[in-house]
C-alpha positions in Angstrom: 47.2 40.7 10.9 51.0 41.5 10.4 51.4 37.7 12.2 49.6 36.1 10.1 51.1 37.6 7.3 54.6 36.9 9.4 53.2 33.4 9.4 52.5 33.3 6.0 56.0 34.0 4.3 57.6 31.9 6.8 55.4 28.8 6.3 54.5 26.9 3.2 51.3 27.8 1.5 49.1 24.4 2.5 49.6 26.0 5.3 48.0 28.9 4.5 44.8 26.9 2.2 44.5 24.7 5.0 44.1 27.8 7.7 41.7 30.0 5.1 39.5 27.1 4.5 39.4 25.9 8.1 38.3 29.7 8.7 35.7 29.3 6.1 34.5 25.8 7.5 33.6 26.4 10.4 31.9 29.9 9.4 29.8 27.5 7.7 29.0 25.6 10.6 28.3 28.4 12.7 26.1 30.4 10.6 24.4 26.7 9.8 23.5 26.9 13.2 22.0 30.1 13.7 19.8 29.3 10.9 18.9 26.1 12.4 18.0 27.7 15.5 16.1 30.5 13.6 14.1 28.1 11.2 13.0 26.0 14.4 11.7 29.1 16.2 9.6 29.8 13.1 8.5 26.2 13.0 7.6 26.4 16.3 6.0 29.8 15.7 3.5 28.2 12.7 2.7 24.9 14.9 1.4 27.6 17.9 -0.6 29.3 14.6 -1.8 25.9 13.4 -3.1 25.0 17.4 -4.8 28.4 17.6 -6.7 28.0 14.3 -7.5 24.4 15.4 -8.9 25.6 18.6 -11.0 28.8 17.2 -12.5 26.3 14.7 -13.6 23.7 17.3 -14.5 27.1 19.6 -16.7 28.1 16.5 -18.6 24.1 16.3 -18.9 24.1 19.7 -20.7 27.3 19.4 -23.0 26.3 16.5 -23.4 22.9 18.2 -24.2 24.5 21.5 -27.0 26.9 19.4 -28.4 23.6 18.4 -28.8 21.7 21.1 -30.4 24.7 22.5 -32.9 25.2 19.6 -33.8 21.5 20.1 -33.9 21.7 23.8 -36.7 24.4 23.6 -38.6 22.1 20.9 -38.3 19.3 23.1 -39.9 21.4 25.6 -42.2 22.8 23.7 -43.1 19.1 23.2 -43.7 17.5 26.6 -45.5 20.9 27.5 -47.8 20.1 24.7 -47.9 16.0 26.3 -49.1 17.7 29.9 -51.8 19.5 28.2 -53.3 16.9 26.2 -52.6 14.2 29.8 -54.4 16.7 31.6 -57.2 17.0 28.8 -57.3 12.9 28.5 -57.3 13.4 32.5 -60.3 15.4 32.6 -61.9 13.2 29.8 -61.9 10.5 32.2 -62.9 12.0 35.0 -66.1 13.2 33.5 -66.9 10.0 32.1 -66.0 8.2 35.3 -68.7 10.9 36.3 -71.2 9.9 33.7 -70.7 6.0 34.8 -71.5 7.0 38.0 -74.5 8.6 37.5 -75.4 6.3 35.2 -75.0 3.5 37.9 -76.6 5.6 40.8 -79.6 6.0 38.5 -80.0 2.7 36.6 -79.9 1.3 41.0 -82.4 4.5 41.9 -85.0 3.9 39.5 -85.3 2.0 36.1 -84.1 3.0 33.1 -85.7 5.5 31.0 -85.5 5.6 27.1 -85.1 9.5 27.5 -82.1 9.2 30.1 -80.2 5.9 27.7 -80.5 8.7 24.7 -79.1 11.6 26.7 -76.1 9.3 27.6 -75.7 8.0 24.2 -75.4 11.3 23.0 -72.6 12.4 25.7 -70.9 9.3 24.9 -70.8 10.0 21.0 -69.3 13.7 22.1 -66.3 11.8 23.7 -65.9 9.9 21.4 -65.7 12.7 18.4 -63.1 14.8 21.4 -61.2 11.7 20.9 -60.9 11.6 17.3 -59.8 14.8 16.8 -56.9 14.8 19.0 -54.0 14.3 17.0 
């Protein structure tokens, strides 16, 4: 310090203000800077926050999507499940009136008709046709 001071008396003093606020200057600039860098870390800092909250959040629709698309999945299943049962019911409908046709046809070429016989058709005929109105 004694040189400075050495300087001091020696020199004028705009000398002097010019050195003191060159000294204060670029304190200003320095210290400007470590805030800068310290405010850009913490920016930095809230936009990795702001991409972690962004990420649970789409983590947590996925989820409740996922749940969803499950819960209609099983309905949908539950669905064509009920389709075989009634294809195979409509399936076995067929078959027994196919059945009835043919017995119908092997007896109307066997022997000629019988009122008794045309009734007992009639009335399996009418049962069909009740099975299929109750179907949904």
């Amino acid at each position: 310090h004694e040189i400075m001071y050495l300087n001091m008396i020696a020199t004028q003093v705009e000398h002097a203000a010019y050195f003191i606020l060159y000294i204060i200057f670029m304190t200003l600039i320095i210290s400007n800077i470590f805030v800068g860098l310290f405010l850009a870390e913490i920016d930095e800092l809230d936009s990795k926050q702001s991409q972690e909250q962004l990420l649970k959040q789409y983590r947590q629709q996925h989820h409740a999507w996922k749940k969803s698309a499950n819960a209609r999945m099983k309905i949908l299943e539950n669905k064509r499940e009920n389709y075989r049962v009634r294809m195979t019911e409509t399936e076995m409908q067929m078959k027994q009136i196919q059945q009835l046709l043919m017995s119908d046809l092997s007896t109307d070429v066997q022997e000629e008709p019988v009122l008794g016989n045309q009734n007992d058709n009639s009335v399996k005929m009418e049962n069909f046709e009740r099975d299929d109105e109750e179907e949904p």
